[in-house]
BALOBA-1460 file (C-alpha; in Angstrom, 3 decimals):
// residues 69
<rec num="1" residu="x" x="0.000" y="0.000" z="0.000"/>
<rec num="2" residu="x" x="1.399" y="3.407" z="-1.454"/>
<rec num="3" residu="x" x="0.958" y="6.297" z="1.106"/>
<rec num="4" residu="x" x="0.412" y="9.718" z="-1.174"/>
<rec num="5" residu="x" x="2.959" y="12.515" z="0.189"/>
<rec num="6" residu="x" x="0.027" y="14.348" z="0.788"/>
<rec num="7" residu="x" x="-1.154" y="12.118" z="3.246"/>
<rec num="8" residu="x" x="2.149" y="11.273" z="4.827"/>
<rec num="9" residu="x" x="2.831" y="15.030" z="5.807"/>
<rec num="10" residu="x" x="-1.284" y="15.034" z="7.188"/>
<rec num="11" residu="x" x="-0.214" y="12.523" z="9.432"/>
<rec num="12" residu="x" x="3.149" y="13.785" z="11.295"/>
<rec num="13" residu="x" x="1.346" y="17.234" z="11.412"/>
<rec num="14" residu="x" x="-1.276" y="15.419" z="13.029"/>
<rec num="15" residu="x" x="0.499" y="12.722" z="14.922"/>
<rec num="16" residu="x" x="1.663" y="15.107" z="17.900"/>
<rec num="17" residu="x" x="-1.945" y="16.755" z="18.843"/>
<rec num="18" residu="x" x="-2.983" y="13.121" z="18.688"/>
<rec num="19" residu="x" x="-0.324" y="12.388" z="21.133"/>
<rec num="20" residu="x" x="-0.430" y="15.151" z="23.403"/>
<rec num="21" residu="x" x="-4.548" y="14.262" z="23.473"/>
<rec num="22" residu="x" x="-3.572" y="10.694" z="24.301"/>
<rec num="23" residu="x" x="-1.242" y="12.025" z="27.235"/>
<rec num="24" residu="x" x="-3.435" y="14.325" z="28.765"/>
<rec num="25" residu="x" x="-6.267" y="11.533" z="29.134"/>
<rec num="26" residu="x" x="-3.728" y="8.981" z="30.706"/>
<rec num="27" residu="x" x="-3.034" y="12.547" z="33.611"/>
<rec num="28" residu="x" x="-6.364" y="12.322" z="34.094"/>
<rec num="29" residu="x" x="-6.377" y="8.513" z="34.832"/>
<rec num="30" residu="x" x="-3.242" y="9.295" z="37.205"/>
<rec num="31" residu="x" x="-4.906" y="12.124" z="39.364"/>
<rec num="32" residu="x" x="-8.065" y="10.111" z="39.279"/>
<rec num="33" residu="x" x="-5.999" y="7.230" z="40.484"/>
<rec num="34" residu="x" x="-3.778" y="9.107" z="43.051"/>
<rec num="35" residu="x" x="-7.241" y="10.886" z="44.875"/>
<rec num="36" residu="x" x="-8.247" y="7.508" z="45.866"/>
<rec num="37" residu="x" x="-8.418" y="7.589" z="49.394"/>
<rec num="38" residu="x" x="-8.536" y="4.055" z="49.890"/>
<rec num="39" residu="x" x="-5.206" y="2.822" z="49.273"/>
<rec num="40" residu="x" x="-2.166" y="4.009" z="50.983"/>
<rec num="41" residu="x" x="0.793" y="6.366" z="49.833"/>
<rec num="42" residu="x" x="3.134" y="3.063" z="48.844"/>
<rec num="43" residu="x" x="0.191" y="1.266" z="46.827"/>
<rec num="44" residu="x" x="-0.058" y="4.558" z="45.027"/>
<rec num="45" residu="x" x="3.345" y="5.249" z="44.063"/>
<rec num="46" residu="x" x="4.457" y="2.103" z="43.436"/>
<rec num="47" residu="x" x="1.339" y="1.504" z="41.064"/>
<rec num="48" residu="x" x="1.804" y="4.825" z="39.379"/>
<rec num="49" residu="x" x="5.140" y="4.108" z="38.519"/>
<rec num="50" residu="x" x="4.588" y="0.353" z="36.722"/>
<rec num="51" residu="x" x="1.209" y="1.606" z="35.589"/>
<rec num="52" residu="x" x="3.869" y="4.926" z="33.841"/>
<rec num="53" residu="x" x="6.369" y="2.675" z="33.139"/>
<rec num="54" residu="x" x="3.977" y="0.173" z="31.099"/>
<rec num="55" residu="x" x="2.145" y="3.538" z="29.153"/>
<rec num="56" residu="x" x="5.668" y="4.914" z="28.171"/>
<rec num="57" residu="x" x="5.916" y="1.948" z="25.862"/>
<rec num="58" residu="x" x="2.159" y="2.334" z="24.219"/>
<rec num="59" residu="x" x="2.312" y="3.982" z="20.442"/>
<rec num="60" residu="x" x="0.136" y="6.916" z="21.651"/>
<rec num="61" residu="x" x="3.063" y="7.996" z="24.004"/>
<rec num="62" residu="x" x="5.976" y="7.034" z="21.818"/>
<rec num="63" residu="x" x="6.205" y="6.450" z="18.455"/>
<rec num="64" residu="x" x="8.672" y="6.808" z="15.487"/>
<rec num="65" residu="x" x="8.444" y="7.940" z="11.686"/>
<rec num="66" residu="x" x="10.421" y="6.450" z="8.588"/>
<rec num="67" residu="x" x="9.543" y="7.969" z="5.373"/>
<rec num="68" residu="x" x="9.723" y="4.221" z="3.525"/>
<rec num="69" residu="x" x="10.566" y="6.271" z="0.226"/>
């Protein structure tokens, strides 16, 4: 499948907003998760960080771009 040039620069000048969108829900999952009063300080952080650790890896977070041309 041929991706026009047109279409190709659409994307990357779309790609970040769609990113930064992505990011800004998965905040709002954090603070969400962090107000929860029943579970102590160390369940928090310690969840936050594999729950951070495992998003980092997720397309919408990180993602890289090879014009195949």
């Amino acid at each position: 499948m041929d991706i026009s040039k047109k279409d190709w620069k659409l994307f990357r000048e779309r790609l970040s907003g769609w990113q930064e969108n992505y990011m800004e829900s998965l905040v709002k999952e954090y603070a969400n998760f962090l107000n929860d009063d029943k579970k102590s300080a160390s369940e928090k952080f310690w969840e936050l960080e594999k729950r951070i650790k495992e998003d980092k890896r997720h397309p919408g977070v990180v993602m890289e771009l090879k014009n195949q041309r």
